[in-house]
Each structure stands twice: as structure tokens, then as C-alpha cells.
C-alpha positions as CSV (number, residue, x, y, z in Angstrom):
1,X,142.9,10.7,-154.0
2,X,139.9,11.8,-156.2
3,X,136.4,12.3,-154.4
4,X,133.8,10.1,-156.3
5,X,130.5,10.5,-156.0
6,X,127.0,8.7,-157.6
7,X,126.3,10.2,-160.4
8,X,122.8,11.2,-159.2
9,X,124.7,13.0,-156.1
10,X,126.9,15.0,-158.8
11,X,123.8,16.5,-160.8
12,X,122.7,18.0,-157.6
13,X,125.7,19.6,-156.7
14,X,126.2,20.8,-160.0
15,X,122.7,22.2,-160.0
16,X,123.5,23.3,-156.4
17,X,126.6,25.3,-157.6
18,X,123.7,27.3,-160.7
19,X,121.2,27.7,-158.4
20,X,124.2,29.9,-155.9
21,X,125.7,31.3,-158.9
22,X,122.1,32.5,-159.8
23,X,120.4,33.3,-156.7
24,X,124.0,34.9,-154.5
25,X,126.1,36.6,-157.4
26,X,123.2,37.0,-160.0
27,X,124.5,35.5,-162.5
28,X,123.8,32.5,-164.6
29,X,126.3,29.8,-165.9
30,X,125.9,26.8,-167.5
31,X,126.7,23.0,-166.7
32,X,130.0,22.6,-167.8
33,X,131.4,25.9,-165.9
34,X,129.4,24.2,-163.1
35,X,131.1,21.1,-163.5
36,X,134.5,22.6,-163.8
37,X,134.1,24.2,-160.6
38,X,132.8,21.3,-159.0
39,X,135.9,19.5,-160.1
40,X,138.1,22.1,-159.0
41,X,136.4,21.6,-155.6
42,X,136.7,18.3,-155.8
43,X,140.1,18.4,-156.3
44,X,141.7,21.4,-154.3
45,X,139.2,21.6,-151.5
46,X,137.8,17.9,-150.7
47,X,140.9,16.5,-149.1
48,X,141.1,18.9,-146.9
49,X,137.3,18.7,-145.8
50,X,138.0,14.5,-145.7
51,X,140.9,14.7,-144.1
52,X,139.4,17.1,-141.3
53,X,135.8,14.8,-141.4
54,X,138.4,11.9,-140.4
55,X,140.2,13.1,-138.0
56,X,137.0,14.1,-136.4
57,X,136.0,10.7,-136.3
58,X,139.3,9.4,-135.5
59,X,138.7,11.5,-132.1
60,X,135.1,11.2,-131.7
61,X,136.2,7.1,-131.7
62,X,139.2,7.3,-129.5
63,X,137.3,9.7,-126.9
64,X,134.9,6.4,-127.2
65,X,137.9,3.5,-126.8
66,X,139.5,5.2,-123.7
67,X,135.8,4.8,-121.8
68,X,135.5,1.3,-123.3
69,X,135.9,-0.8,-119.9
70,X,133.6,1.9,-117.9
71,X,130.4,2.3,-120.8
72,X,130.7,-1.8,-121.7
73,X,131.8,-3.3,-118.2
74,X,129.1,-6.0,-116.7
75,X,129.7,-7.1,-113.1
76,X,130.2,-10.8,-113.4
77,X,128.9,-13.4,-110.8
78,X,126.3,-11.5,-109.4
79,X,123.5,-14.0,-109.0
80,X,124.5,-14.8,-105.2
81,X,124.5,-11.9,-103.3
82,X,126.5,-12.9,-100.0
């Protein structure tokens, strides 16, 4: 599965990945090496930070189902109070 992403969101990874290259490791590279390495990133790297974000969620929702009856339950008939 490939990671797409608006192409506005892109550029700013892209300049992202300069600005660390420039500011952490002092040195400078262009767009296309910063492209390429996004795309690496993309490729090798963003599964594996998906697949973890969704299991996360899977659990974070199942943690949620299992208290279902308890968080959503209403007490029915309760207008007379014998």
C-alpha cells in the first residue's frame, strides 16, 4: 500500500526533511534528495508506523466496545418510583 498524501502536506515534509538536514547534520540538500528520501520513508517506514497507529486504535476501540452496556446503559421505566 503506498502512503498518499495532499500535495500541500508533501511540500512540508519535504521542506521538513532540508530544514533537519540543514539545521541537525549541517548540511544542505536539495528537493529531489529530499523527495527521494521522503519516498523511501514512505515506502519502507510508513506501514509500519500505520500498521502500529491502527492497531492502536483497534485497542483504544475495543477497550471502548467491552464497557459499551456500562458507559451507554439508561435505566428504563423509571418515571414511577414504587
Amino acid at each position: 500500500m503506498t502512503i498518499n498524501f495532499k500535495t500541500e502536506i508533501e511540500q512540508q515534509m519535504i521542506q521538513s526533511i532540508k530544514r533537519y538536514f540543514r539545521d541537525e547534520l549541517e548540511q544542505e540538500i536539495g528537493d529531489l534528495k529530499a523527495r527521494l528520501l521522503l519516498n523511501f520513508i514512505k515506502l519502507e517506514i510508513g506501514p509500519v508506523i500505520y500498521n502500529e497507529a491502527i492497531r492502536d486504535a483497534q485497542g483504544f476501540f475495543q477497550d471502548r466496545v467491552v464497557d459499551l452496556e456500562g458507559a451507554c446503559f439508561e435505566p428504563e421505566f423509571t418515571y414511577w418510583k414504587d
